[in-house]
mmCIF file as gemmi writes it, N, C-alpha and C atoms, coordinates in Angstrom:
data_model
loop_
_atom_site.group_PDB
_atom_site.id
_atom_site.type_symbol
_atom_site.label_atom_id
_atom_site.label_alt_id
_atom_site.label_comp_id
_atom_site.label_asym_id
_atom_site.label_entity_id
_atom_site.label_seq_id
_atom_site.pdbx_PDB_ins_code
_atom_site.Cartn_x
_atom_site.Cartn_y
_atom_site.Cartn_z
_atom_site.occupancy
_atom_site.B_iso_or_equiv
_atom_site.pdbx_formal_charge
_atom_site.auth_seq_id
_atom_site.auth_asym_id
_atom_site.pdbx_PDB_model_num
ATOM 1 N N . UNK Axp A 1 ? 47.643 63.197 18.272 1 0 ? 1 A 1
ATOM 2 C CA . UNK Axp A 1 ? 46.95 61.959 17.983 1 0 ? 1 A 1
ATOM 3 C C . UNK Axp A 1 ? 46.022 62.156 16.792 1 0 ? 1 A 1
ATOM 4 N N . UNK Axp A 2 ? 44.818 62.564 16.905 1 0 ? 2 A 1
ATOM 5 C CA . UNK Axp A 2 ? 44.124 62.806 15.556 1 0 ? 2 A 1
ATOM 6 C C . UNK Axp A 2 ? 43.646 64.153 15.383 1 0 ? 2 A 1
ATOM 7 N N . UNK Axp A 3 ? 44.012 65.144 16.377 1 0 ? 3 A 1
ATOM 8 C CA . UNK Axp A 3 ? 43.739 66.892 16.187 1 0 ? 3 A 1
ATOM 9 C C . UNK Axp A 3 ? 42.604 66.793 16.311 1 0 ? 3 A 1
ATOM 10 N N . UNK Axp A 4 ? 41.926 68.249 15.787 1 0 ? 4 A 1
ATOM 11 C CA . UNK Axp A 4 ? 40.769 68.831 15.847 1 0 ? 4 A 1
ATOM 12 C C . UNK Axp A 4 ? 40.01 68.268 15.084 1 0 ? 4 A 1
ATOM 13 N N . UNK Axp A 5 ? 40.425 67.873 13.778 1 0 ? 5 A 1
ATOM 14 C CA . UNK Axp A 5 ? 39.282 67.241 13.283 1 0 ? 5 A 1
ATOM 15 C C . UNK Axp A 5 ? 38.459 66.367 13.974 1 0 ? 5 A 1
ATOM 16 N N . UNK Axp A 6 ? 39.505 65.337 14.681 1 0 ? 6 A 1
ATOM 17 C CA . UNK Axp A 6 ? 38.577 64.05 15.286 1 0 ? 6 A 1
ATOM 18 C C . UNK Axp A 6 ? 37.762 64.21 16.448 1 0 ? 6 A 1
ATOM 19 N N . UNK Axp A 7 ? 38.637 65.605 17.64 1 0 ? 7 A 1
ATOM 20 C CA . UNK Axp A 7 ? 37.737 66.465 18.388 1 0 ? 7 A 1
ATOM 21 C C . UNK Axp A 7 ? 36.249 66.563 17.946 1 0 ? 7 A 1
ATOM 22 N N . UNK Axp A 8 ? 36.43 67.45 17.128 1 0 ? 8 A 1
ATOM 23 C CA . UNK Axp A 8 ? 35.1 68.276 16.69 1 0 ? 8 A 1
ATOM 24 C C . UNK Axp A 8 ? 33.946 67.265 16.165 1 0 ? 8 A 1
ATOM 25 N N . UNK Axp A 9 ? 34.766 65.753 15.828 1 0 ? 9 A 1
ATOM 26 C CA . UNK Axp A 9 ? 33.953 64.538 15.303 1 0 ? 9 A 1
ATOM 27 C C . UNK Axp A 9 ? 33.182 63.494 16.166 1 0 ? 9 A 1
ATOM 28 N N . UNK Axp A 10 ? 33.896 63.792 17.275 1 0 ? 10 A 1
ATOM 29 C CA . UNK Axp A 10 ? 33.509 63.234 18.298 1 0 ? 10 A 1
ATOM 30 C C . UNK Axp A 10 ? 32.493 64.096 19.007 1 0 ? 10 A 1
ATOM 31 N N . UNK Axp A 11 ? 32.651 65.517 19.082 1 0 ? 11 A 1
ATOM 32 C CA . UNK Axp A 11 ? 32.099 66.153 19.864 1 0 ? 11 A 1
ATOM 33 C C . UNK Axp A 11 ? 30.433 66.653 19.232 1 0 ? 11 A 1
ATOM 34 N N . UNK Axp A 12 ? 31.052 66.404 18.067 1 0 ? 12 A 1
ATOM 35 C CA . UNK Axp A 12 ? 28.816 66.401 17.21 1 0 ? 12 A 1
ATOM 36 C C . UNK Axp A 12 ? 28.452 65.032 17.269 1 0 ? 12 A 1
ATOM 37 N N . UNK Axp A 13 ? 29.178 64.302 17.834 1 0 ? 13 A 1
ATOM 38 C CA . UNK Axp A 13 ? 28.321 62.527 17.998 1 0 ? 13 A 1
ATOM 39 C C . UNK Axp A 13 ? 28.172 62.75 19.223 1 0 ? 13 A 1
ATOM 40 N N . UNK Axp A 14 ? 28.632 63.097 20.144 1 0 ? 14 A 1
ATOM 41 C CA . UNK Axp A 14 ? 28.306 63.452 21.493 1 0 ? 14 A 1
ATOM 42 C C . UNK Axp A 14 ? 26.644 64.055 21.614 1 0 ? 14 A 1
ATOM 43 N N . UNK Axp A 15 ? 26.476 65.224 20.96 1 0 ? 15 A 1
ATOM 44 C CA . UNK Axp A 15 ? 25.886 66.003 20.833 1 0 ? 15 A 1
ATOM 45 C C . UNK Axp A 15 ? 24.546 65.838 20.158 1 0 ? 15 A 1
ATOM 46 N N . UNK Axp A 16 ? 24.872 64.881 18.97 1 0 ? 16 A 1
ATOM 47 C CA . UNK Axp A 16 ? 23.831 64.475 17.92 1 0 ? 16 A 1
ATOM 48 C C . UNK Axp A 16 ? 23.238 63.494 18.721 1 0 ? 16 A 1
ATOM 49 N N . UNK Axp A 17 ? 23.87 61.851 19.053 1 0 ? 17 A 1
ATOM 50 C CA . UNK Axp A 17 ? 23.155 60.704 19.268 1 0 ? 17 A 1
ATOM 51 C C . UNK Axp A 17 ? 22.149 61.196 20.509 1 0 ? 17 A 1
ATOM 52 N N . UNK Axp A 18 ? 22.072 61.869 21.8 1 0 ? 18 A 1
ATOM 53 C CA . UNK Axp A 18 ? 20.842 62.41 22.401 1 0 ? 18 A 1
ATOM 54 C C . UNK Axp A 18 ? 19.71 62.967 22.074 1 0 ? 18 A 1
ATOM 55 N N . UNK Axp A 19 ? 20.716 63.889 21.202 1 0 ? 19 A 1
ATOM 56 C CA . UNK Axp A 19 ? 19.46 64.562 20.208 1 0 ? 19 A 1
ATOM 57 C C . UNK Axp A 19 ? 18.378 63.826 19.182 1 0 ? 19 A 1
ATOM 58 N N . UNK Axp A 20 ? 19.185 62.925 18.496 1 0 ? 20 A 1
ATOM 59 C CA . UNK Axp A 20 ? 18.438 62.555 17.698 1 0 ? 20 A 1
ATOM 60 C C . UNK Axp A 20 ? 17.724 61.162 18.323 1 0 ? 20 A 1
ATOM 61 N N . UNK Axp A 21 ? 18.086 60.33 19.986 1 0 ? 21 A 1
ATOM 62 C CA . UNK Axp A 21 ? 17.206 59.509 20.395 1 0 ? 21 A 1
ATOM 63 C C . UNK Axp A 21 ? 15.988 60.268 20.941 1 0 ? 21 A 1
ATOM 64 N N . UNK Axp A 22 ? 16.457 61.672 21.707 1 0 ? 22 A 1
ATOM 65 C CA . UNK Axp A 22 ? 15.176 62.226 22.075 1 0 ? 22 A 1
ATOM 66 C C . UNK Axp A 22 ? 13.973 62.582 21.264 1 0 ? 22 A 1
ATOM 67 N N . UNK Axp A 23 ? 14.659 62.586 20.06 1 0 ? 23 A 1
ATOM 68 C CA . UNK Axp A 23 ? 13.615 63.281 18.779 1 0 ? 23 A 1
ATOM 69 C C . UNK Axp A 23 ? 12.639 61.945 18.542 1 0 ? 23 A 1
ATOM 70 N N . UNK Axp A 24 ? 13.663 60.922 17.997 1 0 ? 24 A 1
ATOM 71 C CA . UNK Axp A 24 ? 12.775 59.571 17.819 1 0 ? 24 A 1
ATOM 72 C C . UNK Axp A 24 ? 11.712 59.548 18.799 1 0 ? 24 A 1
ATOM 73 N N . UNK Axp A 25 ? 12.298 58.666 19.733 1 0 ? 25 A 1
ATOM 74 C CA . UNK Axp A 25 ? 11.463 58.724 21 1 0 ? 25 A 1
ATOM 75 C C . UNK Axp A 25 ? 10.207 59.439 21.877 1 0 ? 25 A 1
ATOM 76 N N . UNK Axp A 26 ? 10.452 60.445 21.4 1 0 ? 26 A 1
ATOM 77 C CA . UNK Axp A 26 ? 9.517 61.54 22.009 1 0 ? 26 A 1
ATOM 78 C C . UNK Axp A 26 ? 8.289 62.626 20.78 1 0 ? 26 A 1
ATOM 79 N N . UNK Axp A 27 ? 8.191 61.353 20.036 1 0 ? 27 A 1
ATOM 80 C CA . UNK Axp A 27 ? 7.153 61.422 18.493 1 0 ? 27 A 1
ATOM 81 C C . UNK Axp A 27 ? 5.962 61.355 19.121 1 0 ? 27 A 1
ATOM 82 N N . UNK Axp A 28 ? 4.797 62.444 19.226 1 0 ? 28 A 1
ATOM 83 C CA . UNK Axp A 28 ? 3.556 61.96 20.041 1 0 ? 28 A 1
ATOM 84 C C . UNK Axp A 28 ? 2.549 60.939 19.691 1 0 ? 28 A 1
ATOM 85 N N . UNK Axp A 29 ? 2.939 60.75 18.445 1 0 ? 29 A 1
ATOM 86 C CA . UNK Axp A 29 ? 2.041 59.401 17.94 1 0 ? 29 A 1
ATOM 87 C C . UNK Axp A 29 ? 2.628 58.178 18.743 1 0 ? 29 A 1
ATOM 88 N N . UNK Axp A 30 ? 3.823 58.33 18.517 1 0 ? 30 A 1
ATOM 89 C CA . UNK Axp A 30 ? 4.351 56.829 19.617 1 0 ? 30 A 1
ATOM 90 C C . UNK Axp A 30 ? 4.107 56.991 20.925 1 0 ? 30 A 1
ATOM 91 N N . UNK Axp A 31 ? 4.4 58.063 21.356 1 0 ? 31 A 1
ATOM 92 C CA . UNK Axp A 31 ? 4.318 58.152 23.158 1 0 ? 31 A 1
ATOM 93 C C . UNK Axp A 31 ? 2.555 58.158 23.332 1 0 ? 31 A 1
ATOM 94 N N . UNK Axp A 32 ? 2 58.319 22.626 1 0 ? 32 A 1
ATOM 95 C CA . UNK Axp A 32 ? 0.511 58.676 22.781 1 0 ? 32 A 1
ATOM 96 C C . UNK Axp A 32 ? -0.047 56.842 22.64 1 0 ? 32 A 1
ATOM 97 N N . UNK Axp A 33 ? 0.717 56.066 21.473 1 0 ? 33 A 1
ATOM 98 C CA . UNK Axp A 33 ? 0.247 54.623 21.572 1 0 ? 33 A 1
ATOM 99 C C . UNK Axp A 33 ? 0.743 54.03 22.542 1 0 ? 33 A 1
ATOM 100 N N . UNK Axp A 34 ? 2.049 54.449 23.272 1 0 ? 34 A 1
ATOM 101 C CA . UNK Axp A 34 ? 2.606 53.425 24.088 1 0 ? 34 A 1
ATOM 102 C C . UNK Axp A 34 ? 1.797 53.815 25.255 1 0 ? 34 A 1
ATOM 103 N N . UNK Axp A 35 ? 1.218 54.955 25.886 1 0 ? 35 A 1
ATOM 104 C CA . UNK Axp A 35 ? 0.973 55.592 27.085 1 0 ? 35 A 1
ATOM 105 C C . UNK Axp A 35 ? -0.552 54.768 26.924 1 0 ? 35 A 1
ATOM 106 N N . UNK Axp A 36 ? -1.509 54.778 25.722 1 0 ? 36 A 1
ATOM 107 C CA . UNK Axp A 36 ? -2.355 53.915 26.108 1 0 ? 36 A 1
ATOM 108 C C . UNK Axp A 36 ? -2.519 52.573 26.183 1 0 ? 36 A 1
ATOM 109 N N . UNK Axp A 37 ? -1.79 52.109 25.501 1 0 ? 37 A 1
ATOM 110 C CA . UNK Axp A 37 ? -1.514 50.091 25.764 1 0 ? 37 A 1
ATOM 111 C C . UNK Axp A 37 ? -1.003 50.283 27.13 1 0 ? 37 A 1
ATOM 112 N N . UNK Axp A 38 ? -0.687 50.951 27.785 1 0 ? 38 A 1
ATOM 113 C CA . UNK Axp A 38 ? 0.286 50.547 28.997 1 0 ? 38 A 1
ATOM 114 C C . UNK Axp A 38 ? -0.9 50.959 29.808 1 0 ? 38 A 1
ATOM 115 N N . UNK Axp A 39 ? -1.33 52.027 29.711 1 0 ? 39 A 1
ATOM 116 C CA . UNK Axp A 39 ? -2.919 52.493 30.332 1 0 ? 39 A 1
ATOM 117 C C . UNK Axp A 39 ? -3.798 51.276 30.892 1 0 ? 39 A 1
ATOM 118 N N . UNK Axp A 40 ? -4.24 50.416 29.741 1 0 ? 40 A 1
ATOM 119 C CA . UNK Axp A 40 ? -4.572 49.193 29.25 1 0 ? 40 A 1
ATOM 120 C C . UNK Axp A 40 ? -4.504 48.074 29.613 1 0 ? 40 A 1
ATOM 121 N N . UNK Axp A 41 ? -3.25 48.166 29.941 1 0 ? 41 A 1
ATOM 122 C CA . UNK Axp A 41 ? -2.71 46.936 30.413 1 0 ? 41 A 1
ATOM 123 C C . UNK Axp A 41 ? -2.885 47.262 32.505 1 0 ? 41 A 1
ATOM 124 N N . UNK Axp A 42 ? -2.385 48.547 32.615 1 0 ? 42 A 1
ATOM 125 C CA . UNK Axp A 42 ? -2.342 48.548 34.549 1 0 ? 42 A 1
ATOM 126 C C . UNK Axp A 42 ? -3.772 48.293 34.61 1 0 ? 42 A 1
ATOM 127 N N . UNK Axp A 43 ? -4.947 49.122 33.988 1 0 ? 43 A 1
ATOM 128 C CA . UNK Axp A 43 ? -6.117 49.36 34.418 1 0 ? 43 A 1
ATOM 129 C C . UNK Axp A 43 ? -7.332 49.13 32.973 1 0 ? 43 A 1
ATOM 130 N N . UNK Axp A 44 ? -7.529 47.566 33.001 1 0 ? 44 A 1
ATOM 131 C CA . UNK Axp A 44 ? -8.238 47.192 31.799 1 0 ? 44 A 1
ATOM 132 C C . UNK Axp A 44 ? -10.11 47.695 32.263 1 0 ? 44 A 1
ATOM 133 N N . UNK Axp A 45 ? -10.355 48.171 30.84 1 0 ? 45 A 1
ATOM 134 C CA . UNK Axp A 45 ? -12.285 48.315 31.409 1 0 ? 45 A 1
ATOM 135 C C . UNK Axp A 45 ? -12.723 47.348 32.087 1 0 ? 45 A 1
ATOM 136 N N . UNK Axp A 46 ? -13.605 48.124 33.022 1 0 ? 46 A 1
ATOM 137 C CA . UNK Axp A 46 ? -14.176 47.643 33.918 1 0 ? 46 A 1
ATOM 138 C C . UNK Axp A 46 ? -15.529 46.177 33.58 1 0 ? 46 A 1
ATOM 139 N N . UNK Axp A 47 ? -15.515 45.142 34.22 1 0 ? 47 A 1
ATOM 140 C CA . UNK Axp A 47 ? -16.488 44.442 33.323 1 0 ? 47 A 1
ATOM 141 C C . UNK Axp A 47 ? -17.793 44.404 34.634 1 0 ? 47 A 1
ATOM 142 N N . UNK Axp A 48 ? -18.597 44.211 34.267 1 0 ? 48 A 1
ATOM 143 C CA . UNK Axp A 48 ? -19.988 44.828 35.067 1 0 ? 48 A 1
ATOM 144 C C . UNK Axp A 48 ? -20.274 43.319 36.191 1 0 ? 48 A 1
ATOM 145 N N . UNK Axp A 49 ? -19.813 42.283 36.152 1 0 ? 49 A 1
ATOM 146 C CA . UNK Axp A 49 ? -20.033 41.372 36.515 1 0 ? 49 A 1
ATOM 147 C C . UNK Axp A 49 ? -18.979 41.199 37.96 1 0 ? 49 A 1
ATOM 148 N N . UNK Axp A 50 ? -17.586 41.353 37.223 1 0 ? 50 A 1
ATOM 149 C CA . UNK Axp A 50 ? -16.529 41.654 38.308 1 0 ? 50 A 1
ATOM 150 C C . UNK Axp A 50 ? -16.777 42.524 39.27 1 0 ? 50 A 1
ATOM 151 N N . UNK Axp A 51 ? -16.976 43.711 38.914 1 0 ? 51 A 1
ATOM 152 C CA . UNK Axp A 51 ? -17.953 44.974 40.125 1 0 ? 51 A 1
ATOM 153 C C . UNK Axp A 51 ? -18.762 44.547 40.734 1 0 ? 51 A 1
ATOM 154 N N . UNK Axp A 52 ? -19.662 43.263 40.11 1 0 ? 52 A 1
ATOM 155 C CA . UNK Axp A 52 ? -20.91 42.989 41.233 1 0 ? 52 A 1
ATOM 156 C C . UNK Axp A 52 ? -20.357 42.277 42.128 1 0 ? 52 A 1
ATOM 157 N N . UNK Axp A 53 ? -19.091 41.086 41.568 1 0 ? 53 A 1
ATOM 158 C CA . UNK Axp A 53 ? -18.481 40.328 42.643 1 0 ? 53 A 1
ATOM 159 C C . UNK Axp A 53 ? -17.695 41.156 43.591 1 0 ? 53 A 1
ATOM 160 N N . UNK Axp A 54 ? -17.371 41.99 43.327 1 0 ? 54 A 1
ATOM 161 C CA . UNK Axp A 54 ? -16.517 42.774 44.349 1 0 ? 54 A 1
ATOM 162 C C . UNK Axp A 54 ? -17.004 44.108 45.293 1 0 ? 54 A 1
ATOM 163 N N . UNK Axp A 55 ? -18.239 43.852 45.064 1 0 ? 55 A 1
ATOM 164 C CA . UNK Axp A 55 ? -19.303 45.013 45.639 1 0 ? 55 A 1
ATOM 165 C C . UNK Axp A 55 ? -19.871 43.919 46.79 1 0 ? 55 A 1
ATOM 166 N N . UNK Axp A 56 ? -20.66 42.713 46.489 1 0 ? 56 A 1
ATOM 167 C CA . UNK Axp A 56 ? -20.731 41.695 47.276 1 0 ? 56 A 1
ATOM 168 C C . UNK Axp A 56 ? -19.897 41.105 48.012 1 0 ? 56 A 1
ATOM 169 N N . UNK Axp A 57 ? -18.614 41.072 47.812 1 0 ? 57 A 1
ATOM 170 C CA . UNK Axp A 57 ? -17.242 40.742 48.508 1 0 ? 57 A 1
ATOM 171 C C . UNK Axp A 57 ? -16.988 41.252 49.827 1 0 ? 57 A 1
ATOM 172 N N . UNK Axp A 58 ? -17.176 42.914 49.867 1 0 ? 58 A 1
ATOM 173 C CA . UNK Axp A 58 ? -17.018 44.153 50.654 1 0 ? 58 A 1
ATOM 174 C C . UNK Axp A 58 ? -17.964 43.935 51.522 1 0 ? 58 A 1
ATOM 175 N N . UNK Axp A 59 ? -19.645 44.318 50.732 1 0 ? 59 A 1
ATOM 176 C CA . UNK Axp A 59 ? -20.543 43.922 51.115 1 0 ? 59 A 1
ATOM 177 C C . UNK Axp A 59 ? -20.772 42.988 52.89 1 0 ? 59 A 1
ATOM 178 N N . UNK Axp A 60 ? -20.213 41.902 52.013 1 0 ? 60 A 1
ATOM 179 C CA . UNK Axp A 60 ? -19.781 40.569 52.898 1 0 ? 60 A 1
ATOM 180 C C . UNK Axp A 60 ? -18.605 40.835 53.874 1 0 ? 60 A 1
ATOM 181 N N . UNK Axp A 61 ? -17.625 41.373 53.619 1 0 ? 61 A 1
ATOM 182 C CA . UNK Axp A 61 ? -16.388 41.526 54.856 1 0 ? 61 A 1
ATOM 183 C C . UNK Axp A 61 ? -16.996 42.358 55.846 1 0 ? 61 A 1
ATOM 184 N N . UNK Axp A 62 ? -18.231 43.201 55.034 1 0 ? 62 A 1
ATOM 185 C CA . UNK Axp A 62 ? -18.728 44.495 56.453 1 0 ? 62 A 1
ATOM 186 C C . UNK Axp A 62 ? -19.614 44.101 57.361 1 0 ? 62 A 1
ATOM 187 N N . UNK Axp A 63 ? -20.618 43.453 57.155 1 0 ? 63 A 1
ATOM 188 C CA . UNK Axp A 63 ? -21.633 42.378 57.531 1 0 ? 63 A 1
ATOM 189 C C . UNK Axp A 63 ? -20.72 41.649 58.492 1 0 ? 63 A 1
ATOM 190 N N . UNK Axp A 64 ? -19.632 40.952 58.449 1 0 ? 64 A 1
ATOM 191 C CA . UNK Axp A 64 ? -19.123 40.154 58.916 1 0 ? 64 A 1
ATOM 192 C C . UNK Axp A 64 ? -18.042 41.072 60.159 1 0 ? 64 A 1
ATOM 193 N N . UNK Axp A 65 ? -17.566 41.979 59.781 1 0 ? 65 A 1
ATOM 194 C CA . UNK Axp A 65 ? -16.847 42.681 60.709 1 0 ? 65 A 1
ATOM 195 C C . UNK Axp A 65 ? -17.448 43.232 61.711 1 0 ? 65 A 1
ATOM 196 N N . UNK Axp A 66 ? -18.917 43.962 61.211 1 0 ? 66 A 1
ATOM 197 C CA . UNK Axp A 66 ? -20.306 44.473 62.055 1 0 ? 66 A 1
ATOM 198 C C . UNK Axp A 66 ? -20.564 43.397 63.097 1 0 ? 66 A 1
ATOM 199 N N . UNK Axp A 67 ? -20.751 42.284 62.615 1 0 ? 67 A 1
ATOM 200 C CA . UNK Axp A 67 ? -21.002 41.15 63.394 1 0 ? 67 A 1
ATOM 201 C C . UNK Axp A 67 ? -20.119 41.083 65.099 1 0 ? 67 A 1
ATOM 202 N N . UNK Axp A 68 ? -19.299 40.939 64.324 1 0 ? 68 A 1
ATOM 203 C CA . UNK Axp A 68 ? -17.679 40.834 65.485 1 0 ? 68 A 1
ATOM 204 C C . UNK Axp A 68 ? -18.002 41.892 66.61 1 0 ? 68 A 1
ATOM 205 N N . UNK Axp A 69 ? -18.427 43.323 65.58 1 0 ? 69 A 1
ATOM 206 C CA . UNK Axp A 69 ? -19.131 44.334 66.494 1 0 ? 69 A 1
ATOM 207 C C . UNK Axp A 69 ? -19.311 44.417 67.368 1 0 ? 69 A 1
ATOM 208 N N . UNK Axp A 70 ? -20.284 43.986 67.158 1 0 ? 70 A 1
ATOM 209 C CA . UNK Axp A 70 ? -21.662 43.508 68.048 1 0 ? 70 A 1
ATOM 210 C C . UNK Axp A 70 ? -22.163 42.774 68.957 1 0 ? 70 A 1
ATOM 211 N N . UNK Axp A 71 ? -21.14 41.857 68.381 1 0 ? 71 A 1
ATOM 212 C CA . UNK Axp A 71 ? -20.418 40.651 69.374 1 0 ? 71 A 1
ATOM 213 C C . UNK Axp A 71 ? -19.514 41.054 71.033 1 0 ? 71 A 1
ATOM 214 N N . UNK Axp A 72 ? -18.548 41.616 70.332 1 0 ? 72 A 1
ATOM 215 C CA . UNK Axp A 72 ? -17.563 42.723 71.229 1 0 ? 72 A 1
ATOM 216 C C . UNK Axp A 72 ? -18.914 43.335 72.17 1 0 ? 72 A 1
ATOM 217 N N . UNK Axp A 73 ? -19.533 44.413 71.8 1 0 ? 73 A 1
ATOM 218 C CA . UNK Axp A 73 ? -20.467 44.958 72.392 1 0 ? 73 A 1
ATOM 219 C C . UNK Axp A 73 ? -21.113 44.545 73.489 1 0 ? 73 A 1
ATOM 220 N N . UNK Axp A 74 ? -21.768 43.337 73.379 1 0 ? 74 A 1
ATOM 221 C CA . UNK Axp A 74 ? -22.92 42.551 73.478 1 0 ? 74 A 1
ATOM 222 C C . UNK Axp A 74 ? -21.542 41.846 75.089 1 0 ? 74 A 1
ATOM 223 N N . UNK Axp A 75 ? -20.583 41.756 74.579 1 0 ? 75 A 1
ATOM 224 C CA . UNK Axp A 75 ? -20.211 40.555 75.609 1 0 ? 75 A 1
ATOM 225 C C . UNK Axp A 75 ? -19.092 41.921 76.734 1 0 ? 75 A 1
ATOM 226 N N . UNK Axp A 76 ? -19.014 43.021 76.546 1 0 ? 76 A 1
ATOM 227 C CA . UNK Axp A 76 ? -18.726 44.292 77.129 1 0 ? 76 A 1
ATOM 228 C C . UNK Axp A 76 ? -19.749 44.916 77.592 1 0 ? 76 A 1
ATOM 229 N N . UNK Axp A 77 ? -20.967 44.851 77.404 1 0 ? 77 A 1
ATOM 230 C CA . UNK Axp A 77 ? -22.34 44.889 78.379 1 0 ? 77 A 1
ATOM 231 C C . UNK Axp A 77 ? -23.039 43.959 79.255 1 0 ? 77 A 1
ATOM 232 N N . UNK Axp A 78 ? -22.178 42.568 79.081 1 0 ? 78 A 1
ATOM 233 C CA . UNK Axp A 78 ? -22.367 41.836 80.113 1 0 ? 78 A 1
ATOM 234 C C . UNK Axp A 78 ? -21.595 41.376 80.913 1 0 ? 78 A 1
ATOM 235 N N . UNK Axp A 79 ? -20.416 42.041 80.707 1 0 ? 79 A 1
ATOM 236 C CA . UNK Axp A 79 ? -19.76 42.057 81.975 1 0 ? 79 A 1
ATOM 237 C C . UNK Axp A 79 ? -19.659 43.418 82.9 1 0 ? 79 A 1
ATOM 238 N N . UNK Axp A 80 ? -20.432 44.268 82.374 1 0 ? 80 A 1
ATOM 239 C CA . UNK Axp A 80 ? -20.273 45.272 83.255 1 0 ? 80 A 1
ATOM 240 C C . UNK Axp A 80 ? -21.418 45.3 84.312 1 0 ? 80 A 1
């Protein structure tokens, strides 16, 4: 069919196109920009206002669960 030549032509494109996507690809300037936009994007800085709402949030679910507590407690000491 086409011999060795076309073998051996096929077989360095085999060989090359991995090679040379891994090379592209794996440039630390790119992997270093993509790894922090993506950084960025899962886990953006923290803003000081959001923390207070979500410190008060907690805050509030524990207060409120304590409650239930206490409640429980309170009505398990009077029936005993």
């Amino acid at each position: 069919m086409g011999g060795w030549a076309l073998e051996v032509g096929k077989m360095a494109m085999y060989m090359t196109f991995p090679v040379a996507l891994f090379h592209i690809f794996n440039q630390p300037a790119y992997f270093e920009e993509w790894v922090t936009k993506t950084k960025r994007e899962l886990y953006p800085p923290e803003n000081k206002s959001h923390r207070k709402e979500i410190e008060d949030t907690i805050r509030a679910l524990r207060e409120k669960k304590d409650q239930e507590i206490l409640k429980a407690l309170e009505s398990m000491e009077k029936k005993q």
